[in-house]
Each structure stands twice: as structure tokens, then as C-alpha cells.
N, CA, C and O atoms as CSV, one atom per row, in Angstrom:
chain,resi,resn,atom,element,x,y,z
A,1,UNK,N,N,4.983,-2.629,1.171
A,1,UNK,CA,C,5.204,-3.513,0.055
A,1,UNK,C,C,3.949,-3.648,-0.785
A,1,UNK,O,O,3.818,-4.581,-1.578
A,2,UNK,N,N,2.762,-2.443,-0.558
A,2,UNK,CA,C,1.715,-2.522,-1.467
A,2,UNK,C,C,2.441,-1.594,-2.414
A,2,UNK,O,O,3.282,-0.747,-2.111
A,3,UNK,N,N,1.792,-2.016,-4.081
A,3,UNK,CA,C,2.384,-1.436,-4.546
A,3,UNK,C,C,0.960,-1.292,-5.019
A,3,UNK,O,O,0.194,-2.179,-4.642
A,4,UNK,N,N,0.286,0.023,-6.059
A,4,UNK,CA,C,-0.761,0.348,-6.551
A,4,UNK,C,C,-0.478,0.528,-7.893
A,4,UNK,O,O,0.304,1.270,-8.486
A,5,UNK,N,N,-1.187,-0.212,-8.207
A,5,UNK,CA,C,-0.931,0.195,-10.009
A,5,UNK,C,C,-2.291,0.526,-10.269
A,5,UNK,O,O,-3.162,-0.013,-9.587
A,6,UNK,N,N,-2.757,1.775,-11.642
A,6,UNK,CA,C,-3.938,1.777,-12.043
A,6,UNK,C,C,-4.961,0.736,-12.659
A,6,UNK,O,O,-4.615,0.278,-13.748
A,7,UNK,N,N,-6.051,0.328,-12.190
A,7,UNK,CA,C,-6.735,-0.456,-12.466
A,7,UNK,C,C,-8.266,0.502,-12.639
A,7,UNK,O,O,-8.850,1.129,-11.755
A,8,UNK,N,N,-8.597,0.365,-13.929
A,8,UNK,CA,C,-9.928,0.628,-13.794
A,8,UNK,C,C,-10.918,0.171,-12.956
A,8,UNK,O,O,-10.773,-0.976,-12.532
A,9,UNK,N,N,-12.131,0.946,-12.531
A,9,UNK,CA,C,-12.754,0.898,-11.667
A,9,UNK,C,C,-12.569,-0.329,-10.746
A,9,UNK,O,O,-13.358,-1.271,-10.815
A,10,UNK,N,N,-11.426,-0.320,-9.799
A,10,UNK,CA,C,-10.933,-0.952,-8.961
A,10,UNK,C,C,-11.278,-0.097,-7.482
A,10,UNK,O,O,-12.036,0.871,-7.412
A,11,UNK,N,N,-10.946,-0.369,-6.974
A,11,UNK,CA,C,-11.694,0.058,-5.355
A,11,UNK,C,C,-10.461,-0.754,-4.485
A,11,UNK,O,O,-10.027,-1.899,-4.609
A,12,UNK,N,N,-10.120,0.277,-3.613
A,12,UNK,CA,C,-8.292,0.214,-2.765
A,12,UNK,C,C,-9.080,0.575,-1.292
A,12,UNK,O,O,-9.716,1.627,-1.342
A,13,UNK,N,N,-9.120,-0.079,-0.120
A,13,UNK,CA,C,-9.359,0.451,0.695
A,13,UNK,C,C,-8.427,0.704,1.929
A,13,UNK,O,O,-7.696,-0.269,2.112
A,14,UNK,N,N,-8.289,1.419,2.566
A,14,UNK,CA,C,-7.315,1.659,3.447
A,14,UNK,C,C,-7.850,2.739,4.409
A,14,UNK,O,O,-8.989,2.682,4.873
A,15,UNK,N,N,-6.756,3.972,4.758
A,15,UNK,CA,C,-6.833,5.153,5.750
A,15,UNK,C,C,-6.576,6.143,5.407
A,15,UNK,O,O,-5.506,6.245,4.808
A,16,UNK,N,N,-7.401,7.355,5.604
A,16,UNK,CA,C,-6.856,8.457,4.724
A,16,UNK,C,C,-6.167,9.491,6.030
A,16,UNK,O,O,-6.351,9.184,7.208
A,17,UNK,N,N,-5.588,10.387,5.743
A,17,UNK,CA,C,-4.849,11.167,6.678
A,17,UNK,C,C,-4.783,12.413,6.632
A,17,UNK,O,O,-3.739,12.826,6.127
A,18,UNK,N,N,-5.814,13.509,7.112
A,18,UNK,CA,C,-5.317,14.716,7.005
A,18,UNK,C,C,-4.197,15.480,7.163
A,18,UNK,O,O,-3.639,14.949,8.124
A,19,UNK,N,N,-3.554,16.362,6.824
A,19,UNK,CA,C,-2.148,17.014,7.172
A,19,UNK,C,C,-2.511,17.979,7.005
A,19,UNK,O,O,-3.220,18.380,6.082
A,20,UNK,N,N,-1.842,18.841,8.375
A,20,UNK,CA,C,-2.718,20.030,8.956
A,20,UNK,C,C,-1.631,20.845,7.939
A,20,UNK,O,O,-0.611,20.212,7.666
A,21,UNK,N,N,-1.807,22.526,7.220
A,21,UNK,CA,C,-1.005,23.041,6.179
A,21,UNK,C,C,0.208,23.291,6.855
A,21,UNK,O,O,1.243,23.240,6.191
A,22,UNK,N,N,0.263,23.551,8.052
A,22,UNK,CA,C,1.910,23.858,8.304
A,22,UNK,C,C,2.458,22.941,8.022
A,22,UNK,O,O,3.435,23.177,7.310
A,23,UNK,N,N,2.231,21.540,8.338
A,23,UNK,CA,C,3.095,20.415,8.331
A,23,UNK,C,C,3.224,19.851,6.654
A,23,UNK,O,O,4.096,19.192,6.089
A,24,UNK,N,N,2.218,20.313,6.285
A,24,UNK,CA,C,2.095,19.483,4.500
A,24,UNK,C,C,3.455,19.936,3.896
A,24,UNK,O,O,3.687,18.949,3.198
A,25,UNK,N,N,4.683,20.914,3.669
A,25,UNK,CA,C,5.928,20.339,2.767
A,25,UNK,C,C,6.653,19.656,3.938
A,25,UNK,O,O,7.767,19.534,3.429
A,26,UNK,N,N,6.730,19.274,4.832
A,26,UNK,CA,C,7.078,18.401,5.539
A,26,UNK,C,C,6.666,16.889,5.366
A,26,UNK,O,O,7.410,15.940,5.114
A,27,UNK,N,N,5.729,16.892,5.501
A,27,UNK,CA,C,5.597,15.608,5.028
A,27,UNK,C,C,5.305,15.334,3.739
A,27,UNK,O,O,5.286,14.172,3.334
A,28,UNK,N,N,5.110,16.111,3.158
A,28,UNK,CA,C,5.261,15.688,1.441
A,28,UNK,C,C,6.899,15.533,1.153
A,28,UNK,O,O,7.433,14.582,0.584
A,29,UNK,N,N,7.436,16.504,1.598
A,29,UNK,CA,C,8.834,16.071,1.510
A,29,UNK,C,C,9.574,14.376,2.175
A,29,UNK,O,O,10.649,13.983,1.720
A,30,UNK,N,N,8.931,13.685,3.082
A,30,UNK,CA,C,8.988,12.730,3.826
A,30,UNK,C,C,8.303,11.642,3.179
A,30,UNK,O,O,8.728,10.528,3.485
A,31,UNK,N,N,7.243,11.692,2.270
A,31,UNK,CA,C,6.409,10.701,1.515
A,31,UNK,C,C,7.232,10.524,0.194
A,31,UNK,O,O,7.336,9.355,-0.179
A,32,UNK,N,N,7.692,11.253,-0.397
A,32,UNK,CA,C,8.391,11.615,-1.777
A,32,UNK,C,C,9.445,11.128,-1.381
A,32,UNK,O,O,9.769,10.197,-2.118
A,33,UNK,N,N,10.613,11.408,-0.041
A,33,UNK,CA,C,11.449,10.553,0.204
A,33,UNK,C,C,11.619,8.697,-0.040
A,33,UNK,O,O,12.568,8.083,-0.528
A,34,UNK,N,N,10.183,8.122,0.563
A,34,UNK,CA,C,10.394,7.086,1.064
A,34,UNK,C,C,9.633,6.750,-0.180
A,34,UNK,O,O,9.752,5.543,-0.391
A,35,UNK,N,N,8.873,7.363,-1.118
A,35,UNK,CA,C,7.822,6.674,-2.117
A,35,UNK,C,C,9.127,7.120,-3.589
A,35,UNK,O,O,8.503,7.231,-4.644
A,36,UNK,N,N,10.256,7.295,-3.727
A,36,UNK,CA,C,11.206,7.706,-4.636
A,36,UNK,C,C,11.497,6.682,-5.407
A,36,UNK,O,O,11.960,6.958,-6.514
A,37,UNK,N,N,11.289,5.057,-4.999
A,37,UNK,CA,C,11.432,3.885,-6.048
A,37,UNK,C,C,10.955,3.633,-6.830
A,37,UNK,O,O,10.885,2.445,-7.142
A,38,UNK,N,N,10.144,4.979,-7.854
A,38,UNK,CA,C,9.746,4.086,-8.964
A,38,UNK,C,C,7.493,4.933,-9.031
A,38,UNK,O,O,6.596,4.787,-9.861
A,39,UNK,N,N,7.551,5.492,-8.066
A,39,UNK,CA,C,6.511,6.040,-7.927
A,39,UNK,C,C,6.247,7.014,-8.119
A,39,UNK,O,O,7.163,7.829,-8.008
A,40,UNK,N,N,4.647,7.627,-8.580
A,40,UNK,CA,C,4.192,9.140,-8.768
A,40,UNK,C,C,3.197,9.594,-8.104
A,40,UNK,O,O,2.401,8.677,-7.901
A,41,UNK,N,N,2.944,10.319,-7.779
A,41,UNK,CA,C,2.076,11.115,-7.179
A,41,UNK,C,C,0.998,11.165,-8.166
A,41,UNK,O,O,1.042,11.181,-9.396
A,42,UNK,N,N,0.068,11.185,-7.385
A,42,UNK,CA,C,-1.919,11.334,-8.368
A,42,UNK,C,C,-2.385,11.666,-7.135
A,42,UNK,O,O,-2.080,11.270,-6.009
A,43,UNK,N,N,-3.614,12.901,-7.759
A,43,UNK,CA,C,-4.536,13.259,-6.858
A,43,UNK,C,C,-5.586,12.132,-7.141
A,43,UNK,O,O,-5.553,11.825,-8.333
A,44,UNK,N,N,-6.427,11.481,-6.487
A,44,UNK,CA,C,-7.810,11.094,-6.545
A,44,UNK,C,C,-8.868,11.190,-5.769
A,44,UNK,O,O,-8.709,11.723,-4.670
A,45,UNK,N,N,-10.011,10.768,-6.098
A,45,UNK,CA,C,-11.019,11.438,-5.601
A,45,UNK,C,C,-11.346,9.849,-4.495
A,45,UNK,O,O,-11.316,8.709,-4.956
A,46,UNK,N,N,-11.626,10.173,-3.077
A,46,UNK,CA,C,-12.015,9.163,-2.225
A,46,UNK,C,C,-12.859,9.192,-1.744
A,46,UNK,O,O,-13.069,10.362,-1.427
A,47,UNK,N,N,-14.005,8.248,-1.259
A,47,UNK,CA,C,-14.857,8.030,-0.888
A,47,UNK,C,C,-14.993,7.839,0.743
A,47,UNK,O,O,-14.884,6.737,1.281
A,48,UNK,N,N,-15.155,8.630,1.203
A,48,UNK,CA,C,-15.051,8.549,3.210
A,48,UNK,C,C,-16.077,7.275,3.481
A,48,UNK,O,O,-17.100,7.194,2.801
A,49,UNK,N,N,-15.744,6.179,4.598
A,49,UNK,CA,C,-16.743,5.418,5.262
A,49,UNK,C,C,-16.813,5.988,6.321
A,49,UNK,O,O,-15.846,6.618,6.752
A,50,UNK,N,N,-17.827,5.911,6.902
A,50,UNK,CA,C,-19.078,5.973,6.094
A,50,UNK,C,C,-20.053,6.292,5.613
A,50,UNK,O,O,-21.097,5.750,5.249
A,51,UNK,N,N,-19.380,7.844,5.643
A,51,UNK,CA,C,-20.125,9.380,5.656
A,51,UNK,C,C,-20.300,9.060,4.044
A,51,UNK,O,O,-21.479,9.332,3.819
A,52,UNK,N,N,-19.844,8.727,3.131
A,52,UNK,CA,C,-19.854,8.477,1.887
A,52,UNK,C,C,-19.369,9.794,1.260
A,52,UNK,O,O,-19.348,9.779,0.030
A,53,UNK,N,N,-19.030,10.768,1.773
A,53,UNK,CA,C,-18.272,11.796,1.466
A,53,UNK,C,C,-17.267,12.099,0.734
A,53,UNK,O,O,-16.346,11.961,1.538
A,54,UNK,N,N,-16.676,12.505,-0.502
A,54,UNK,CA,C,-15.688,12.316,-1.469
A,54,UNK,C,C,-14.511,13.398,-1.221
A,54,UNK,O,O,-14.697,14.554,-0.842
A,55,UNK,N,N,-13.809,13.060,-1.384
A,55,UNK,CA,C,-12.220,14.250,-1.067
A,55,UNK,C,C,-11.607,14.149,-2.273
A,55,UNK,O,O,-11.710,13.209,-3.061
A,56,UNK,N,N,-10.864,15.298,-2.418
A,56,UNK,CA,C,-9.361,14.950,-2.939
A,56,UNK,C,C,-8.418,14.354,-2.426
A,56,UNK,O,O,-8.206,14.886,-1.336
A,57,UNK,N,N,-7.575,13.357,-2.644
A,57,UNK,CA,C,-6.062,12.830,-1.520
A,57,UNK,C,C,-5.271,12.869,-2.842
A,57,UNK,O,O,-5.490,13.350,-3.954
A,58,UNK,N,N,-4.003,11.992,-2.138
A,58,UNK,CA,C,-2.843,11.777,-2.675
A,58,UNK,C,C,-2.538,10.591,-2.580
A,58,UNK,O,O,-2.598,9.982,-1.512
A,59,UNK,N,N,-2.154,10.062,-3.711
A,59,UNK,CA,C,-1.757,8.918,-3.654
A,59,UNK,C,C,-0.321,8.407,-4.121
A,59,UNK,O,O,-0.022,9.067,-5.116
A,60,UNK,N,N,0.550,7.624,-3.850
A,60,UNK,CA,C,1.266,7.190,-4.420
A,60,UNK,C,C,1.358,5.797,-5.393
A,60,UNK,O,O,1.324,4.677,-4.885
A,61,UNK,N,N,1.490,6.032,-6.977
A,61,UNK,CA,C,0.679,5.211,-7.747
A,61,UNK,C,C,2.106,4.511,-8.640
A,61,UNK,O,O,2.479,5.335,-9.475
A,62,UNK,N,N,2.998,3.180,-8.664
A,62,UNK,CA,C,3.655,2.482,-8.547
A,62,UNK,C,C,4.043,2.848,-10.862
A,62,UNK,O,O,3.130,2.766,-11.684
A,63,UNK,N,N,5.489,3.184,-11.234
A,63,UNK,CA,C,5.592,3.406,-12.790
A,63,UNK,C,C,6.353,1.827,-12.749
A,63,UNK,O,O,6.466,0.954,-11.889
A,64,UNK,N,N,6.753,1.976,-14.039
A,64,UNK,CA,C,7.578,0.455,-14.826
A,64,UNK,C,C,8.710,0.974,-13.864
A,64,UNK,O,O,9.043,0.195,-12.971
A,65,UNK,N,N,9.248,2.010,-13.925
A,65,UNK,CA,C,10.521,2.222,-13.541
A,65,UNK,C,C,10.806,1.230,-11.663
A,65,UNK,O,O,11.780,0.854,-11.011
A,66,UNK,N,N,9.329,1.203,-11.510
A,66,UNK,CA,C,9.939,0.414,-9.598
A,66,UNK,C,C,10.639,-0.789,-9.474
A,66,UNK,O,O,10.014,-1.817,-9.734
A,67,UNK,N,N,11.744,-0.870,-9.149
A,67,UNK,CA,C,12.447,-2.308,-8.844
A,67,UNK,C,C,11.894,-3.049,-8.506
A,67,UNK,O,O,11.916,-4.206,-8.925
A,68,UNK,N,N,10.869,-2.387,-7.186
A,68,UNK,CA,C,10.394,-3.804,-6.547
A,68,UNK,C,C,9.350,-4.658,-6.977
A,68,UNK,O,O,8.920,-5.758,-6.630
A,69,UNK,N,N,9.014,-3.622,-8.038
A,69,UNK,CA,C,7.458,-4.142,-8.682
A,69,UNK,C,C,7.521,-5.721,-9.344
A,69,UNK,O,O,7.971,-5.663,-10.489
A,70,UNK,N,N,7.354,-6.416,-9.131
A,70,UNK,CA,C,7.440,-7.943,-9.575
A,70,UNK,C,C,5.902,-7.750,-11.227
A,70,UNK,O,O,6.082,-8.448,-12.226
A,71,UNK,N,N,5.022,-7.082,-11.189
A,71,UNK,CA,C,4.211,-7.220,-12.228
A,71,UNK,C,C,3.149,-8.269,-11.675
A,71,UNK,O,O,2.818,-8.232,-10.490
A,72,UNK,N,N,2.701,-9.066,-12.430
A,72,UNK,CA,C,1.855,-10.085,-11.977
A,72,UNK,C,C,2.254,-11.040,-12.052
A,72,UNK,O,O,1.945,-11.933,-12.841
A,73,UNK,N,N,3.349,-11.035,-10.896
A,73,UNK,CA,C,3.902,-12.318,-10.882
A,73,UNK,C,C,3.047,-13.279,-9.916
A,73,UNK,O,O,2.127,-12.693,-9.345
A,74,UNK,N,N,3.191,-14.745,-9.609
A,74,UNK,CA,C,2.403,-15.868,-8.930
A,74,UNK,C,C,2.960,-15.367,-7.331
A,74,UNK,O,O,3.971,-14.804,-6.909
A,75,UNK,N,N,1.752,-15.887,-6.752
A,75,UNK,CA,C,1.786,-15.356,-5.187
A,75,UNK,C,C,3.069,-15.861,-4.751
A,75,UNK,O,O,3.894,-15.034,-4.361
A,76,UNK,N,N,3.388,-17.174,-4.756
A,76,UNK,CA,C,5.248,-17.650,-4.425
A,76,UNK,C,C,6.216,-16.839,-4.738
A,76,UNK,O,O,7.248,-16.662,-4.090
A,77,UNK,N,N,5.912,-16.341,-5.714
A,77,UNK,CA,C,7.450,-15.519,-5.822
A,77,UNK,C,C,7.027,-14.160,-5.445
A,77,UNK,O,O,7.982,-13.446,-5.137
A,78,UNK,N,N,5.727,-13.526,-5.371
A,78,UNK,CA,C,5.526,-12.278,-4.093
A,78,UNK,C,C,6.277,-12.666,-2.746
A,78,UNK,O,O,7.172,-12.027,-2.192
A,79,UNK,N,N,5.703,-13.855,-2.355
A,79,UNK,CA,C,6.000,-13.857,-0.974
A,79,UNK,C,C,7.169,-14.222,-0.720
A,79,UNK,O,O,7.576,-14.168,0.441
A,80,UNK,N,N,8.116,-14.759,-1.933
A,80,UNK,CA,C,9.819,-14.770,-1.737
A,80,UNK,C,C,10.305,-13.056,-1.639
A,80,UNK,O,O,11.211,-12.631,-0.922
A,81,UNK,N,N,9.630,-12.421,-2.357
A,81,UNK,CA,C,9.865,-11.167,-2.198
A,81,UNK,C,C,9.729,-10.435,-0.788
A,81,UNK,O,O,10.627,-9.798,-0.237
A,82,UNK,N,N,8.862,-10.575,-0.466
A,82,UNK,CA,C,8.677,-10.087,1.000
A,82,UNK,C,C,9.248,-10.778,2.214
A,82,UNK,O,O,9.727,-10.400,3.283
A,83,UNK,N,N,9.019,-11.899,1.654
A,83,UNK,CA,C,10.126,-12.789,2.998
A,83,UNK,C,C,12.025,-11.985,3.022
A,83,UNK,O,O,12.924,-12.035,3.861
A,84,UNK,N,N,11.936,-11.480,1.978
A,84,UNK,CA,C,13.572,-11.042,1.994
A,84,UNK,C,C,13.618,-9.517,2.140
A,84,UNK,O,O,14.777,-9.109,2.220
A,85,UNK,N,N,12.586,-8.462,2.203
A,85,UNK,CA,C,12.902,-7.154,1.469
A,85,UNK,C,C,12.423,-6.844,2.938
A,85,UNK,O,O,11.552,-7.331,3.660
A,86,UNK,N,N,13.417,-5.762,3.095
A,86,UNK,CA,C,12.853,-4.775,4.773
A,86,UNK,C,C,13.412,-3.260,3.697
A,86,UNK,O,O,14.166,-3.221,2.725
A,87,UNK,N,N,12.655,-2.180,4.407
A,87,UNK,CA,C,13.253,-0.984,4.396
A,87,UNK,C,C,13.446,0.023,4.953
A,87,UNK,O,O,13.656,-0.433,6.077
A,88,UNK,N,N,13.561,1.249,5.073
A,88,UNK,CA,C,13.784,2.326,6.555
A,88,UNK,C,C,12.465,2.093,7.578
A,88,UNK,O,O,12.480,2.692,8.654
A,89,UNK,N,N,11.312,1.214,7.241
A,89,UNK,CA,C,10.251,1.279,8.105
A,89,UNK,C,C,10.256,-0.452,8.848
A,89,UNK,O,O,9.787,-1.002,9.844
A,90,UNK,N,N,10.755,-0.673,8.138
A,90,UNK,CA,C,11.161,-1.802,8.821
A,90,UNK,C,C,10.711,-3.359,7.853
A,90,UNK,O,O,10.655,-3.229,6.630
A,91,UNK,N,N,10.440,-4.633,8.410
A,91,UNK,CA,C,10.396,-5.695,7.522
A,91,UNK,C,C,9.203,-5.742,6.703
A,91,UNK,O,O,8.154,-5.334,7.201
A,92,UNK,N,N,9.215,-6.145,5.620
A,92,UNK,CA,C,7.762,-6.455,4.400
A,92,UNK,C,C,6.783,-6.912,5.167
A,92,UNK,O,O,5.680,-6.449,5.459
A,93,UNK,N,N,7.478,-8.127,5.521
A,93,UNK,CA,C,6.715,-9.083,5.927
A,93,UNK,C,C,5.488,-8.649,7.278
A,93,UNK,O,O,4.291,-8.932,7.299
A,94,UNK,N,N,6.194,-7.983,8.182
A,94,UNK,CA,C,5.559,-7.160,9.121
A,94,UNK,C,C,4.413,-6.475,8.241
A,94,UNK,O,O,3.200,-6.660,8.341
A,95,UNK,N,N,4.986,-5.773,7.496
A,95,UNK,CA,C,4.476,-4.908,6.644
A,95,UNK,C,C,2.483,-5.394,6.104
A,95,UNK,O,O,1.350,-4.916,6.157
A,96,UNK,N,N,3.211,-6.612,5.635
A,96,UNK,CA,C,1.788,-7.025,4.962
A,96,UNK,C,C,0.780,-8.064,5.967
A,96,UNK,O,O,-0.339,-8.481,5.669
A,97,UNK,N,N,1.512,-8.316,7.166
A,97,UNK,CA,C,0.290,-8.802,7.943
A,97,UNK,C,C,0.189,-7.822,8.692
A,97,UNK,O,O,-0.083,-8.292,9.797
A,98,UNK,N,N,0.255,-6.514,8.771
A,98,UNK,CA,C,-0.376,-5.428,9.396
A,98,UNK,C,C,-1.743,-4.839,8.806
A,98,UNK,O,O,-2.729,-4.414,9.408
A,99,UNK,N,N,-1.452,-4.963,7.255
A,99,UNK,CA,C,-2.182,-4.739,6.255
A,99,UNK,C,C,-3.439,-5.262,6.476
A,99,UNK,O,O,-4.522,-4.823,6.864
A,100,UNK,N,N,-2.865,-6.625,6.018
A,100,UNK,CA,C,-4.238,-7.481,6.230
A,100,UNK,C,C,-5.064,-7.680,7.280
A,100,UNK,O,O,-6.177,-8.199,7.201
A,101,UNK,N,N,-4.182,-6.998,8.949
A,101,UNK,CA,C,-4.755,-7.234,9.905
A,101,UNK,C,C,-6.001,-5.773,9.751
A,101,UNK,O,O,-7.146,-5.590,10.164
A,102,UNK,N,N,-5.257,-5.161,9.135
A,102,UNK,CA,C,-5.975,-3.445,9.389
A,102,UNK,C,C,-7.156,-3.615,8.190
A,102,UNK,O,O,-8.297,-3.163,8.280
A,103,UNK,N,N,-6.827,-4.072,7.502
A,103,UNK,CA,C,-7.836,-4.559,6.441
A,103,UNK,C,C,-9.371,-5.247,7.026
A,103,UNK,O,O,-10.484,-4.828,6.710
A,104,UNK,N,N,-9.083,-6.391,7.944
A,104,UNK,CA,C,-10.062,-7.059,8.226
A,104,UNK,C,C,-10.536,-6.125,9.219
A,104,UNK,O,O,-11.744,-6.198,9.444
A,105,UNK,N,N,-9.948,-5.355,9.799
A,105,UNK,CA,C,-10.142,-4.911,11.002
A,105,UNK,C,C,-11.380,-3.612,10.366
A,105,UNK,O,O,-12.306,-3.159,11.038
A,106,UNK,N,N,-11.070,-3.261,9.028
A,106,UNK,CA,C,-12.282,-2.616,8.438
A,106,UNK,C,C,-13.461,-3.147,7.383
A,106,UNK,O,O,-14.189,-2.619,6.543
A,107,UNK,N,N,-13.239,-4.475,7.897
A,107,UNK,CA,C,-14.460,-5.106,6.931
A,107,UNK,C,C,-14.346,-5.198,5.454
A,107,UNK,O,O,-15.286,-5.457,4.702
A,108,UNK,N,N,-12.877,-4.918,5.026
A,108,UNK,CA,C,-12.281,-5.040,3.753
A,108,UNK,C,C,-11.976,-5.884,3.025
A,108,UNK,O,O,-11.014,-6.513,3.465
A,109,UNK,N,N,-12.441,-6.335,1.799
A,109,UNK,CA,C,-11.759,-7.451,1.201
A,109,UNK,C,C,-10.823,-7.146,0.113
A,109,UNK,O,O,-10.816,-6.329,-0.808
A,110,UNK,N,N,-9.688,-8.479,0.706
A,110,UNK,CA,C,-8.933,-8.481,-0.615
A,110,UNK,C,C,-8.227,-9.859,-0.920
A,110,UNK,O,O,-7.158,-10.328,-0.530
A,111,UNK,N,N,-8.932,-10.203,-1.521
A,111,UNK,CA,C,-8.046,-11.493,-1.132
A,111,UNK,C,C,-6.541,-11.924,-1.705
A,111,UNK,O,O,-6.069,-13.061,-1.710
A,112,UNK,N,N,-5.923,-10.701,-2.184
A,112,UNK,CA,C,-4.488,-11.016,-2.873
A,112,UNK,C,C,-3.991,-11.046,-1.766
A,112,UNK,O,O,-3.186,-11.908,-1.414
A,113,UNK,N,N,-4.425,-10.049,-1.010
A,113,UNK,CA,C,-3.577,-9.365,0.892
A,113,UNK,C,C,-4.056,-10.306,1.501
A,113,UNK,O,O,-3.145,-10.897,2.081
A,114,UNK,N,N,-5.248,-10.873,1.720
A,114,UNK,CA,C,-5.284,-12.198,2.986
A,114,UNK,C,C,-4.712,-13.464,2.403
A,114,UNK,O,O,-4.404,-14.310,3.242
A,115,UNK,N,N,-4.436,-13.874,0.706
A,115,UNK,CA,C,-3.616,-15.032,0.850
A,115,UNK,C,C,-2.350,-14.775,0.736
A,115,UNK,O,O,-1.588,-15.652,1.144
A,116,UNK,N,N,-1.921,-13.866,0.318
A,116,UNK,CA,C,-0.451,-13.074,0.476
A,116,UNK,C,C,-0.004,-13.308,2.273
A,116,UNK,O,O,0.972,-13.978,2.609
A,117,UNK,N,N,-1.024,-12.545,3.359
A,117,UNK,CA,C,-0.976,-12.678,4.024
A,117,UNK,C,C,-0.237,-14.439,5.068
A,117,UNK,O,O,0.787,-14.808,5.645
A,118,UNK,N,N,-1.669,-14.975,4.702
A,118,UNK,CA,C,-1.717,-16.287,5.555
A,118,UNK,C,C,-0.491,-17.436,4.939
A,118,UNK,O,O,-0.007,-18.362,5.590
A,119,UNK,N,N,-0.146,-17.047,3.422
A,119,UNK,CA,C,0.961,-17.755,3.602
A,119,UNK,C,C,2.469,-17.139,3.834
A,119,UNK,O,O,3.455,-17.766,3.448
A,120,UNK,N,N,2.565,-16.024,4.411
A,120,UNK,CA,C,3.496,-15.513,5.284
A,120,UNK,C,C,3.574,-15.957,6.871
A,120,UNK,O,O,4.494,-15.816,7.676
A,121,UNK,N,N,2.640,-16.376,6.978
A,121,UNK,CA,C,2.048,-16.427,7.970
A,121,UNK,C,C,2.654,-17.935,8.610
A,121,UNK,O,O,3.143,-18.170,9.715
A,122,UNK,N,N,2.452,-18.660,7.662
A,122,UNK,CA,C,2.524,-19.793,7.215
A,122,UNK,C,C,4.632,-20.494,7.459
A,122,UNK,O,O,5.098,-21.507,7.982
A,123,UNK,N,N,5.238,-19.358,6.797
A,123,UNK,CA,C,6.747,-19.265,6.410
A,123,UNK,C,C,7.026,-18.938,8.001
A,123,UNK,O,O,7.904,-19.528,8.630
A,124,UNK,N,N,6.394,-18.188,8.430
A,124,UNK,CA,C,7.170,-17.251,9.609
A,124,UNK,C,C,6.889,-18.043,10.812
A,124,UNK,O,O,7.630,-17.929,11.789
A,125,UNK,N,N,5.966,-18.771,10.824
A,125,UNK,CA,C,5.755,-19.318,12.107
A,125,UNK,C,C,6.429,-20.970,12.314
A,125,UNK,O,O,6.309,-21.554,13.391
């Protein structure tokens, strides 16, 4: 339920994933499946921690066309969103305190994802 929209010099941190070449139209075919709501593909250039090392990846980068995209809407009505939306991977909500757990778990800040987070957190318990 992250959705990425372009932001100038913005900084996204997460996990990057090699895919060994046999398997790459396999799972490009499998990412393109599940990323089909509204999303495009962009190469960009990433920064490895903490080798500081730069790659090419892939990203999936969120158009007008996504349903789920709310825009900049107020954190309440995100988190009505996620309190209701599951999909083939299973619930949002799961979804975004995994995030935030994997987030802190790399010394990451964000604070849309930890108050997004804690007031899910908040609903669910």
C-alpha cells in the first residue's frame, strides 16, 4: 500500500533485490502482474548501504490512472483506506506495519510510515 510518486530529490529507503537472469521474465512477469493498478516501470539509479555503491533497479512508480492512489489526502482517510483494502498478498494494514517495522529496523526515517503506522496500530489493537 506504498505507493511512490516522483518527488524531486526525495530519498525512498527500503531493499533492493537481485534477480538472477534466468528467473528475471519470470518475475518481471509476476511484478507487472501485481504492480498493473495504475503503475510504471522506471529504471533508477540506487545508492547501496553502506557500500555507497550506485546500481541501476527497477522501480514501480504510481500514474493518475491508480485507483488506490488517494493523492495527498489527510492521514485519516489513508488509514480508512488501509484499514479496509487487502490484496493477493494479503491485508494493507499488515502491509504497512511491516514497513515501518523494516524501516526502523534500518535506521530509516519516515515519518508519514511511522504515523501512518502507530495509528493503525492504534485501530487494530
Amino acid at each position: 500500500m506504498v505507493t511512490l510518486i516522483p518527488e524531486a530529490d526525495a530519498r525512498c529507503w527500503g531493499a533492493a533485490y537481485r534477480v538472477q537472469a534466468a528467473h528475471w521474465d519470470a518475475v518481471l512477469l509476476a511484478l507487472d502482474w501485481r504492480e498493473k493498478g495504475g503503475y510504471r516501470r522506471r529504471q533508477v539509479q540506487l545508492e547501496l548501504v553502506p557500500s555507497g555503491q550506485h546500481v541501476e533497479a527497477l522501480v514501480y512508480v504510481a500514474t493518475e490512472r491508480n485507483p488506490n492512489y488517494l493523492g495527498p489526502a489527510p492521514l485519516p482517510e489513508i488509514a480508512e483506506q488501509v484499514l479496509r483494502s487487502a490484496g493477493p498478498s494479503g491485508s494493507n494494514t499488515e502491509y504497512v506495519l511491516r514497513l515501518a517495522d523494516a524501516l526502523h529496523d534500518m535506521d530509516a526515517e519516515d515519518a508519514h510510515v511511522f504515523a501512518l503506522a502507530e495509528r493503525l496500530r492504534r485501530e487494530v489493537d
